[in-house]
N, C-alpha and C positions, 0 to 999 in steps of 0.2 A: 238579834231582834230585827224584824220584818222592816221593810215601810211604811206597812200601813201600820204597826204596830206605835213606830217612830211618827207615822202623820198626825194619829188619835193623842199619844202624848204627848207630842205639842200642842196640838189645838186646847185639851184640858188644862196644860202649864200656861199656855200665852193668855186664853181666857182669865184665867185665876190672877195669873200676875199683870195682868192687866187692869182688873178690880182691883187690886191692892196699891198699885201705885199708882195711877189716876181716874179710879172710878169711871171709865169707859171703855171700850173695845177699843184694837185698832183696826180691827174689820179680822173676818175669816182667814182673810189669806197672809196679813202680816201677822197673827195671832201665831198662826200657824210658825208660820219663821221664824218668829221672835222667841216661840216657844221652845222649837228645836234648836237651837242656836244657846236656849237657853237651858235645856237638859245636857248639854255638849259642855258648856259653862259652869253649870251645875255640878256635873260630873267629876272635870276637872277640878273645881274647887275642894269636894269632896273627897276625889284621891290622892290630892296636896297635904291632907289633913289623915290619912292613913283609913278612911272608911270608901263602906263601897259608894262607886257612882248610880249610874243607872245600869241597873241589874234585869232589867224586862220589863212587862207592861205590870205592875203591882204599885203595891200604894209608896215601899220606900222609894221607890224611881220618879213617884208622883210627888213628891215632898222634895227631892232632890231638885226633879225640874223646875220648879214651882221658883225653889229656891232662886236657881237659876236666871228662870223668865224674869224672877225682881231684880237683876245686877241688871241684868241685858238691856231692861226697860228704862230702870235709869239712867242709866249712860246713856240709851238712845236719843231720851229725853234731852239730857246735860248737851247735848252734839247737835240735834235735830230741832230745840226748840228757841224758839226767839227772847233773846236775854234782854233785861232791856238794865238801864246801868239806873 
């Protein structure tokens, strides 16, 4: 799989799983990383479990990432956000 193949699947995964767990972007360009970071995660998760990860640019690698960008993004959250007690 390309780069720019890997840039378009992040931006759709970090997009998507950015709606899903707090109903806002994080802009373009962490979308972007969060996303990829989150199809790699994705992936992993998925070959831990005996199925494919991300296989190309199609809809199972989009569901995979997807997956993905929601682990990434909570944790980011859980690390990056202000706790308060």
């Amino acid at each position: 799989m390309g780069i720019i193949s890997w840039i378009i699947l992040g931006l759709i995964a970090g997009f998507i799983g950015s709606k899903i767990v707090n109903k806002t972007g994080q802009g373009m360009i962490m979308d972007i990383v969060l996303g990829i970071v989150g199809a790699i995660v994705g992936g992993l998760i998925f070959s831990a479990f005996g199925s494919a990860g991300v296989t190309g640019l199609n809809i199972w690698s989009l569901i995979v990432a997807v997956i993905g960008s929601v682990v990434v993004l909570w944790a980011y959250h859980q690390f990056s956000g202000k706790r308060t007690l």
